[in-house]
N, C-alpha and C positions, 0 to 999 in steps of 0.2 A: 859195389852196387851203383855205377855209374848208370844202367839203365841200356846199355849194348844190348841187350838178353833181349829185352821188350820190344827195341824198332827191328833187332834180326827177327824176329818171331812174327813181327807186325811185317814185316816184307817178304816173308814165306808166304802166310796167307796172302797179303795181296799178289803174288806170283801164281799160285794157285787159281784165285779168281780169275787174273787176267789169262791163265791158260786154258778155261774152260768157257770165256767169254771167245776169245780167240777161234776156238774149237767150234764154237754156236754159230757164228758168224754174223750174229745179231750186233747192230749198232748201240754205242752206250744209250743213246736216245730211246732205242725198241727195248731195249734191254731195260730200262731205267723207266720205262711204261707199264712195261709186263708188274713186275715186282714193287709198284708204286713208289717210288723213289725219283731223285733226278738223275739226270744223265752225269753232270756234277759232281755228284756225292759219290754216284757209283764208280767215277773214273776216280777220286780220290781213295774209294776203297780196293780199287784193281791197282794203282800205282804207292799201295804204301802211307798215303798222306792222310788217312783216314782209318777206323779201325769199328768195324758195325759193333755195335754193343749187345746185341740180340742175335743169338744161334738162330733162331727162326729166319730174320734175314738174309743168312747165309746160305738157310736150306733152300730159300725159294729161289735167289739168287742161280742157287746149283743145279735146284731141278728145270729152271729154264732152261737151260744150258744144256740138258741131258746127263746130269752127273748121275753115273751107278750109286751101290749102294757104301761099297768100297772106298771111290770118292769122298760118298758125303761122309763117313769115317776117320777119311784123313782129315777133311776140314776140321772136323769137330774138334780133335785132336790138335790141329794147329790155332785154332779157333781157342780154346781154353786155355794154349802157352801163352799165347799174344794177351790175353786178357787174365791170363793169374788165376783163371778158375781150375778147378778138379772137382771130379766124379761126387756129385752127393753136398760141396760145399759150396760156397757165395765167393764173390770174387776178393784175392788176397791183396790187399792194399797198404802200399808202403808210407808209412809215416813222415807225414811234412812237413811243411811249417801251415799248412792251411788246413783247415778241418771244415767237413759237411757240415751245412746251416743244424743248428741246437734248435729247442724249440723254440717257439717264436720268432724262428728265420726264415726269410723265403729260401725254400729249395725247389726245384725243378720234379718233375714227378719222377725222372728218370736217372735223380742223380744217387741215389744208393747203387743203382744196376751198374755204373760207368767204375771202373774198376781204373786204377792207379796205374804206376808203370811194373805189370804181374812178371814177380822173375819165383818160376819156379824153383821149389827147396824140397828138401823130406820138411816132414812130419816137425822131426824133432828141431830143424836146423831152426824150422820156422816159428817155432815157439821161442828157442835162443833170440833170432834174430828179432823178433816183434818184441822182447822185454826189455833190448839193449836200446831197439829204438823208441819203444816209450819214454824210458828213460834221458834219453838224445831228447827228446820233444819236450819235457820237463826243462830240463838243462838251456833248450834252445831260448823257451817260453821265459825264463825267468832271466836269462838275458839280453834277450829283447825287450825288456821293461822299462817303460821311458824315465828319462831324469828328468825333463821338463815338456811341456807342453804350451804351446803359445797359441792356438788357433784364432781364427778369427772369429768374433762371437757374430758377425752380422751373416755368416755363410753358412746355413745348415747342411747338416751331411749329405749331400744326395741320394735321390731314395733309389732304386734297383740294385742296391751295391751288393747284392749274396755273395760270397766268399764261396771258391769251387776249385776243384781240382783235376784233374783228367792224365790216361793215357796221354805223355808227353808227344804230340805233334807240331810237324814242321812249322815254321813262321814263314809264311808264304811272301816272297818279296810282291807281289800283285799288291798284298793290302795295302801299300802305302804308296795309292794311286794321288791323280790330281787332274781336276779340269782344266783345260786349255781354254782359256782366255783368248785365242791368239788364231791369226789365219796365214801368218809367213811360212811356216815352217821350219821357226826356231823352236828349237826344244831346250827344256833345264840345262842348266850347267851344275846343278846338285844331282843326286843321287836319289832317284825315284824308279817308283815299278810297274806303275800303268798308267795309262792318259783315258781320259772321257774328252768325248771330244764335244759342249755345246757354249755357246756364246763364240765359236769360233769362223762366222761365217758358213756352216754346211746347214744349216734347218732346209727343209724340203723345197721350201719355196725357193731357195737359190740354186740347189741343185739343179730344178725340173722346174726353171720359170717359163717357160713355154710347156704344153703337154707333149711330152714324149720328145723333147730336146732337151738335153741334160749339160750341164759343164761341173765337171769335174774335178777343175783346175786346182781351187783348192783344196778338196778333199786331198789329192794328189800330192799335193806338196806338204798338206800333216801327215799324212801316209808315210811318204818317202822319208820325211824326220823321224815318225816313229821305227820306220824299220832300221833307219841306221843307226840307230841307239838299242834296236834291239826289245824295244817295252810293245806289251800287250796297249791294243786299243778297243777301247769302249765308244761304239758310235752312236748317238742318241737320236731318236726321232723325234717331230715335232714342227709348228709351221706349218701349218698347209696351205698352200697356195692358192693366190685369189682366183685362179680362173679355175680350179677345183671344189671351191664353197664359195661361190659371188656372192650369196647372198649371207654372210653368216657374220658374226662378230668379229672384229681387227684383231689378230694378238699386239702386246706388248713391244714390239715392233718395228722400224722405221720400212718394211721391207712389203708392206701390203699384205704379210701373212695371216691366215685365220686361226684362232681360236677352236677348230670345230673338226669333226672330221669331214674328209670328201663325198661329195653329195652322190657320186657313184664308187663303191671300195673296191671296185676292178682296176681305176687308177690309184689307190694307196697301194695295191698287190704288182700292180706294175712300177711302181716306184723300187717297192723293196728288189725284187726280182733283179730291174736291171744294177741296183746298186750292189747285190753281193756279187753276181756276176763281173761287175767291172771292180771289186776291190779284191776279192779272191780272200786269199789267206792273208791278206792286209789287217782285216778286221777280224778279230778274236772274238768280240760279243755284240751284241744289240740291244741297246736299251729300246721298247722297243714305244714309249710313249714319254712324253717329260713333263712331273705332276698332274698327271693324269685326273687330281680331282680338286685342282686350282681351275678356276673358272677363264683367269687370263690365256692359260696354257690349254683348256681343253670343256669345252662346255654341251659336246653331247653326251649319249646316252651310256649307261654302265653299257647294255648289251649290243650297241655297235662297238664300242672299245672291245668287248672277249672278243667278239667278229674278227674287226681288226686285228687281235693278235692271233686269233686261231689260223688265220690267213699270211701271215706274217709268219710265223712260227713253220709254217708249213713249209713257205720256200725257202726259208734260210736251212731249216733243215736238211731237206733237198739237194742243195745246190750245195752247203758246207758244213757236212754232220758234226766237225769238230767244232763249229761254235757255239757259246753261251746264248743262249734266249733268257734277255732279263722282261720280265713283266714291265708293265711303265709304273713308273715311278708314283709314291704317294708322298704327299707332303702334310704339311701341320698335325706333326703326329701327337701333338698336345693337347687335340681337342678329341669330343666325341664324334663327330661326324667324317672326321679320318677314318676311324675307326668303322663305323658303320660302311662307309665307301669302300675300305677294303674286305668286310664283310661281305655287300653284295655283291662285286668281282667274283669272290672266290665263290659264293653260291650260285653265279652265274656259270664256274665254268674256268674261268679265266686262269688258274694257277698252273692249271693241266697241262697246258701249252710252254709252258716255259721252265730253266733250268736252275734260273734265281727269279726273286724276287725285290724290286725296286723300292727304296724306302729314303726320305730325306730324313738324315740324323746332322743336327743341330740345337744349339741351345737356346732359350727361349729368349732372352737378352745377349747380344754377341757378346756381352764383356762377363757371363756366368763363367763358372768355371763346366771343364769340358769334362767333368765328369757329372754333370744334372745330364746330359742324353744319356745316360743308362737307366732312366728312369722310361723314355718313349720305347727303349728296344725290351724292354722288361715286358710294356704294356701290349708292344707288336707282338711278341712272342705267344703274352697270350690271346691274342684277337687269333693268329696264327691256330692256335692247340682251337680254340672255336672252330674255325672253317675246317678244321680235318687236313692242313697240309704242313707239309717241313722242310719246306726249300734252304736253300743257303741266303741269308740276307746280303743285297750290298747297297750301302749307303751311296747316294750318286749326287748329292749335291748337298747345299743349301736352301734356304729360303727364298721365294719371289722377292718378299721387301728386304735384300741383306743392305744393310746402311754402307751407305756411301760415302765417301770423304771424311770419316769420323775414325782416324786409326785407334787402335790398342796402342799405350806406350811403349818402346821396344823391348822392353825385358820379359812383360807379362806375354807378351804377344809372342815370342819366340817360345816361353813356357807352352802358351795353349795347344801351339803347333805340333810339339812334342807327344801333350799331352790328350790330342784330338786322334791321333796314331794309337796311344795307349790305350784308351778309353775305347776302341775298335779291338784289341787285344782282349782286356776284360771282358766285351762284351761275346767270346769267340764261344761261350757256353751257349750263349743263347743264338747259335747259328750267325749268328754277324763275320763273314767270309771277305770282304773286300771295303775299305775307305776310301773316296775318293776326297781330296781337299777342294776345297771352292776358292781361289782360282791361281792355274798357274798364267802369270803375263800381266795380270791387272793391277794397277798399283794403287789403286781407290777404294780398297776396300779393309775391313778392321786391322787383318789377320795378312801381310802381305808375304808368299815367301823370296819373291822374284820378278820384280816389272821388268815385262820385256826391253830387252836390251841394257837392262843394269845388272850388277854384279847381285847374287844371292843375299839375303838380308840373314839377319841372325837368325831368325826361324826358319830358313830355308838349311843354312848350314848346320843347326841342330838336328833339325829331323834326317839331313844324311849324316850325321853322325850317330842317331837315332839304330838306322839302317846299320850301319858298318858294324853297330854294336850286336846286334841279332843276323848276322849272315851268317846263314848255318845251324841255328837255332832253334830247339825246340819248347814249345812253350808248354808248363806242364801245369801251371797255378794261379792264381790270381787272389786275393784276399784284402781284404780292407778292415783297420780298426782294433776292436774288442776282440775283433772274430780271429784272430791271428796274431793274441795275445801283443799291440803294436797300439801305440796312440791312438785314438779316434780321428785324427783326421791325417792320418798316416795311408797309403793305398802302396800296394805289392804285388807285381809280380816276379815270377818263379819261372826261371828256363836252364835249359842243359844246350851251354854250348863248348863248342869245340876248343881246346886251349893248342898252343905252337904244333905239337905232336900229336894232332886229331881227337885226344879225349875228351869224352864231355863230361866236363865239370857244372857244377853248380852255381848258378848266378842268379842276381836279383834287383831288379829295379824299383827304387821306391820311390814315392814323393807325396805331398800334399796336396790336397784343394785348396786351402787356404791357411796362414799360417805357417809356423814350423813346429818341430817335435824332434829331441836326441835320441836317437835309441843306439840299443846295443848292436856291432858289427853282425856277430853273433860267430858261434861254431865255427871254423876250420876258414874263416875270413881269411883275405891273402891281401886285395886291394880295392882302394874304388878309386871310380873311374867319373868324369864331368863332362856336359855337354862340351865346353871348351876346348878338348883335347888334354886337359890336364888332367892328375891324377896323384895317387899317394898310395902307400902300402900302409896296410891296417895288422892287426892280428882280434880274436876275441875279444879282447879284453875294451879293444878302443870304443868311445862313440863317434855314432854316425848323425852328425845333423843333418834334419828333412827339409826340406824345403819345397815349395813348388814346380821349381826344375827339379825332376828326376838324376835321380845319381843310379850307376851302377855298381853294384857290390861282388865280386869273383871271387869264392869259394874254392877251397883244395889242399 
């Protein structure tokens, strides 16, 4: 029960979809309009990397497309293997190490419906097989029982922590993006999977500081580093330019840009236009505003911003169907008036336009632990179920004030790094799709993984070891505490990756917030494994001390 059954079954259907999408000729973007969806979601459901939890979905999906009756028959069919369900029953879910929130836990409204990794059985096999692995869960539970527990009493648990489990999906190397710092054209020398590109020299007003004379140069030259490395880039908007708002407030700046939008948005429309044209398939997405409801970054109206993105969205569209349109960015997601700000966007209009949505995830003090932001993506999510939308969340930066010249000591600081990646993982229930770090090239700031032109710092070379550890990886669990029978300030998660000879085995990453905790290896342990490169062979029987660097644990 390695879980083969589940992503063959999950990539039937997605072969299905994409050959009826194919057939339609509709764009993921028309496609992903018609049936209220993103174009995003949808291309993750057409390639396998996504698996819709709702038969309805699938139908509306189908009948865009023109599917007979036939068709939607077979989906239904492949649609119930992929998800474990059958004729009359709820979906058949395989016992973990993580169990649905009890009461008194937050659960998600839709998390009874999201079925495990479903491998159909008979009748009987599955009643066998569901009593051996009760009992496995018993077994696992009471060896996982900690011998000590040391946490730190000044650290409370963070709140958004639900414990959840899901159809095992890909771990997408995109999410362990990072902003560029930088206008050379040097890229990492660690191991990362997208760039954002601001603080790097391109904001508008340097592009297009005459109207309709643009330079290039450097966008060109981060361009050309990200293509020969091969990573997806995220180009951000923002800055506009003095002789497009003269009258309006300075941004943050040395470069005379405003704060504001342009006082006619025929030239923000001719900005974008000529800039997808001149990077082509260079640029993978568009953030398409930067804190959008920070006053230094942007201090007009909610409904000229939908304007502007509805306009924006249009020609990028147009011009490169295959790219991401991310909304612009919201910041200080700690407060209520974030909240309300991305309320009225979305009652304006604004999410319609685009593929993701834009959100700053950060900790409220730089030196908290980086699992307190799963409390703002908890709160986003539900502002989100308010406005009636369900995009893919991606994190794209930091804070206006991130402190400067005040590092983290190296150990914690190389911990956070790991653990700001992590904390993007856990948060993958709640649609959180993409991390960027803040910042790659800078070396003044808490959390450093790589000042340009220095060798990679210890948090640079954990989180690519981080990576190495999850290439190929499907993530199937996440759980924190009580809730996963594991210390209180113990966090876990659960994937199936691939061992020498392509099987996917079971593996597990744990660590602390604060503090340590022993627990047991648990079940069919083999080794674990350290950010260091180092490692040891365990069996059941050993314990695992927890500590705030994450360890790996491999199952088999």
């Amino acid at each position: 029960m390695d879980g083969l059954d589940g992503i063959r079954e999950t990539q039937e259907l997605a072969a299905l979809l994409e050959a009826l999408k194919r057939r339609s000729r509709l764009s993921y973007q028309e496609l992903g309009r018609r049936v209220f969806i993103s174009s995003s979601t949808l291309h993750r459901y057409c390639n396998g990397k996504g698996l819709p939890t709702d038969y309805g979905l699938v139908v509306r999906i189908a009948k865009e497309c023109g599917a007979d009756a036939d068709e939607l028959n077979t989906l239904l069919r492949c649609w119930k293997a992929a998800t474990g369900q059958e004729r009359g029953q709820g979906p058949t879910r395989e016992v973990g190490p993580t169990r649905e929130a009890g009461p008194g836990q937050e659960q998600r409204p839709d998390a009874g419906r999201t079925p495990d990794f479903g491998l159909r059985r008979p009748m009987g096999v599955r009643f066998v097989l569901a009593t051996v692995m009760a009992l496995a869960v018993l077994c696992t539970a009471a060896g996982s029982a900690p011998y000590e527990v040391a946490p730190s009493a000044a650290v409370p648990v963070p709140a958004g922590s639900a414990s959840w489990e899901q159809t095992p999906s890909p771990v997408d190397p995109e999410l362990f993006g990072v902003t560029m710092n930088s206008f050379s054209g040097a890229m990492p020398s660690f191991r990362t999977g997208a760039l954002r590109l601001w603080d790097s020299e391109t904001r508008w007003a340097q592009l297009e500081p005459v109207r309709r004379e643009y330079d290039w140069s450097t966008l060109d030259r981060l361009l050309d580093g990200a293509e020969r490395e091969g990573l997806p880039t995220l180009f951000v908007f923002g800055g506009t330019p003095a002789w497009a708002a003269p009258g309006a407030r300075k941004a943050a700046y040395p470069d005379g840009s405003r704060a504001a939008p342009p006082d006619d948005l025929d030239d923000w429309e001719a900005l974008v236009r000529a800039l997808v044209r001149h990077a082509g398939a260079r640029i993978d997405a568009y953030e398409l505003w930067v804190m959008a409801n920070h006053e230094h970054h942007y201090n007009g109206s909610v409904d000229t911003l939908v304007e502007m993105t509805r306009r924006a969205s249009r020609v990028i569209r147009e011009a490169d169907p295959d790219a991401t349109v991310v909304c612009p960015s919201i910041t200080e997601l700690w407060t209520a008036e974030a909240h309300e700000y991305l309320l009225r966007f979305a009652e304006s209009g604004g999410y319609q336009y685009c593929d993701a949505a834009g959100i700053k995830l950060y900790q409220r003090q730089f030196n908290d632990p980086p699992e307190t932001m799963l409390e703002a993506v908890r709160d986003v999510d539900r502002t989100f179920q308010r406005a009636g939308y369900h995009l893919p969340l991606w994190s794209t930066g930091t804070t206006q004030t991130v402190t400067l010249n005040d590092p983290l000591e190296e150990e914690r600081a190389a911990n956070h790094a790991v653990r700001f990646y992590l904390t993007g993982l856990y948060a993958r229930k709640r649609n959180l799709a993409r991390m960027y770090f803040y910042a790659w090239g800078n070396g003044n700031i808490p959390v450093v993984l790589q000042a340009e032109g220095q060798p990679p710092t210890k948090a640079g070379l954990f989180v690519a070891r981080l990576q190495q550890w999850l290439a190929r990886a499907y993530l199937r669990s996440c759980g924190h505490g009580l809730q996963i029978a594991l210390p209180e300030n113990v966090w876990q998660c659960e994937f199936l990756i691939p061992d020498e000879r392509g099987t996917l085995r079971t593996a597990r990453i744990r660590w602390t917030h604060a503090g340590t905790a022993d627990t047991r290896a648990g079940t069919g342990a083999r080794s674990i494994e350290y950010l260091d490169n180092s490692g040891r062979e365990v069996d059941h029987r050993d314990t695992v001390r927890v500590t705030e660097r994450p360890v790996l644990i491999r199952y088999g």
